[in-house]
N, C-alpha and C positions, 0 to 999 in steps of 0.2 A: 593684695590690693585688687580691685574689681575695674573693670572697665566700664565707665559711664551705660547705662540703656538707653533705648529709643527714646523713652519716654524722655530723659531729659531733656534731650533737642526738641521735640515736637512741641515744647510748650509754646504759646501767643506772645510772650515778650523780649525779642532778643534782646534788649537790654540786660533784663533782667541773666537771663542765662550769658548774654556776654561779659557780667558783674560777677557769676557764678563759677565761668570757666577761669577768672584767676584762683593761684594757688593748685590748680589738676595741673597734669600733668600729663604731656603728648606724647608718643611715640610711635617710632617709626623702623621698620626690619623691610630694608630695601637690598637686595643680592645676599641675605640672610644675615649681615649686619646691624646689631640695632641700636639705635639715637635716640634721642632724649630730653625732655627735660620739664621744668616746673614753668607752665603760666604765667607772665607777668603783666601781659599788656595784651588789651584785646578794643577789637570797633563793633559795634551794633550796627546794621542795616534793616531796615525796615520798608516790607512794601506797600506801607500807609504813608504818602505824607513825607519820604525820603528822595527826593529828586536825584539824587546823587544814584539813589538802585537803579530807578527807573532809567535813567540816562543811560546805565553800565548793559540793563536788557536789552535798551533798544540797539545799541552799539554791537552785543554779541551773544546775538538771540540764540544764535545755532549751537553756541558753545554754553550758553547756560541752561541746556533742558538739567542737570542735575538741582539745579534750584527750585524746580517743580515738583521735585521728588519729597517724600516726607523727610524730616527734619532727622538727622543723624549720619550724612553723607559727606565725603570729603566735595570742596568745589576749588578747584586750581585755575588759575588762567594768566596769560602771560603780559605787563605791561610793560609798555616803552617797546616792546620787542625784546625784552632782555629779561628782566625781574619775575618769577613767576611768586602769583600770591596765595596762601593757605586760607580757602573759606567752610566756613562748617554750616553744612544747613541749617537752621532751623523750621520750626511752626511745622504745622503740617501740610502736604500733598498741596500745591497749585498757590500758597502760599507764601513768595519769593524773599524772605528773612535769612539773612547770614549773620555770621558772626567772621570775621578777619584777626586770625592770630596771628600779630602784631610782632611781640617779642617774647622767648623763652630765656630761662637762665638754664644754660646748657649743664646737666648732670650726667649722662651716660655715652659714651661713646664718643668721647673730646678728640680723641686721636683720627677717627673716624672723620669727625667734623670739618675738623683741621687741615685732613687731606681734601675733603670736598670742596672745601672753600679756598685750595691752593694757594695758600700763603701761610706765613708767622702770624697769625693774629691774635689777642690775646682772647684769653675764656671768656672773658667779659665781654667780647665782641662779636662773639663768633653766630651768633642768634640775636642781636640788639637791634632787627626790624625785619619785615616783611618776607624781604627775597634772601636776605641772609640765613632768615630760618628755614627758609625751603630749601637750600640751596646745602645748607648742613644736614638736615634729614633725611635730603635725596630725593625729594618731591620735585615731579614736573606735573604738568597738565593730563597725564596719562591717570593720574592717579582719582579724575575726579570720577565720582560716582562711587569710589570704595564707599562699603559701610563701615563706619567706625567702630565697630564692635567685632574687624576684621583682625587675622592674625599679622596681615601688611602695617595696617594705620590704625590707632586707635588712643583715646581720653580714658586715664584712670582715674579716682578718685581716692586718694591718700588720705583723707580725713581731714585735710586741713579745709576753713573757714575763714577768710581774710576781712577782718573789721570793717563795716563800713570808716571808720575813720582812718584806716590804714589803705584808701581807694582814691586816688586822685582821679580827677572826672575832670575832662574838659571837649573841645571842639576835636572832630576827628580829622586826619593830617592829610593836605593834598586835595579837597576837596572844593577848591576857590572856583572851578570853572561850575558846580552843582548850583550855585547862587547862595546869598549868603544866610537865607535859610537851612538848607541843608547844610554848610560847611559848619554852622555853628551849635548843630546840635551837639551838648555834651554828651557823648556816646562814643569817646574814647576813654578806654579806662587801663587804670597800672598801679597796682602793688607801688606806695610809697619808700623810698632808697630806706 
């Protein structure tokens, strides 16, 4: 299996490449342990036209110079004070496009998971949003600016292609305070059950 290239993040559509990043597959070798798992759910951010980015820039300018950078870089940052979230840059250089992975169906290193996440909780939940997937992979905010094609963090591409009809698309989650413009773009996307 190969790890994603630059090129793929760099492209102009994070829709499109956040429709593409289902089905790949993330991982992560944090204290030489490594985690895992398949794509399921991913948001599009866009710095055209997406109030929701703009607002999150102006909010935490200092912390998102990695969204400046060309498109193939991890971006973390922590909300509520508690949750930290996994963004992947896209587009290129000075171009402010992420993509938010959302949820993974955890395959590798369950045991691992299990421990980070301090409880019994079942495989099927162990990655089922945001902070729980960072939080099982071992990602905090240290990690933004990795490039993904690192041996820390990194997107492979197993070959699979998820049917557009097999894509649920709807409005992206938590975004009521952006206006109801932004809240309602469908540019959350997920692998149908």
């Amino acid at each position: 299996m190969q790890k994603l290239p630059p090129e793929f993040y760099r492209r102009p559509d994070p829709v499109q490449i956040a429709r593409e990043l289902l089905g790949k597959y993330v991982f992560s070798r944090v204290d030489g342990q490594l985690t895992g798992g398949r794509i399921i759910e991913t948001e599009a951010y866009s710095h055209l036209g997406d109030d929701s980015l703009t607002m999150h820039l102006k909010r935490l300018s200092s912390a998102s110079q990695a969204l400046r950078e060309p498109g193939g870089r991890a971006y973390l940052y922590k909300v509520y004070q508690r949750h930290t979230l996994f963004n992947i840059c896209t587009n290129e250089a000075g171009k402010t496009d992420t993509v938010l992975l959302r949820a993974i169906e955890p395959l590798v290193g369950l045991d691992i998971m299990q421990e980070r996440r301090g409880a019994s909780i079942k495989p099927n939940r162990l990655t089922a949003g945001p902070g729980m997937l960072t939080q099982a992979l071992g990602l905090t905010p240290a990690f933004t600016g990795t490039e993904l094609q690192s041996d820390l963090l990194w997107v492979e591409d197993h070959g699979e292609i998820i049917p557009a009809n097999q894509i649920l698309a709807g409005p992206r989650i938590g975004l009521e305070y952006a206006g109801s413009v932004a809240a309602g773009l469908p540019w959350n996307f997920r692998i149908m059950d």
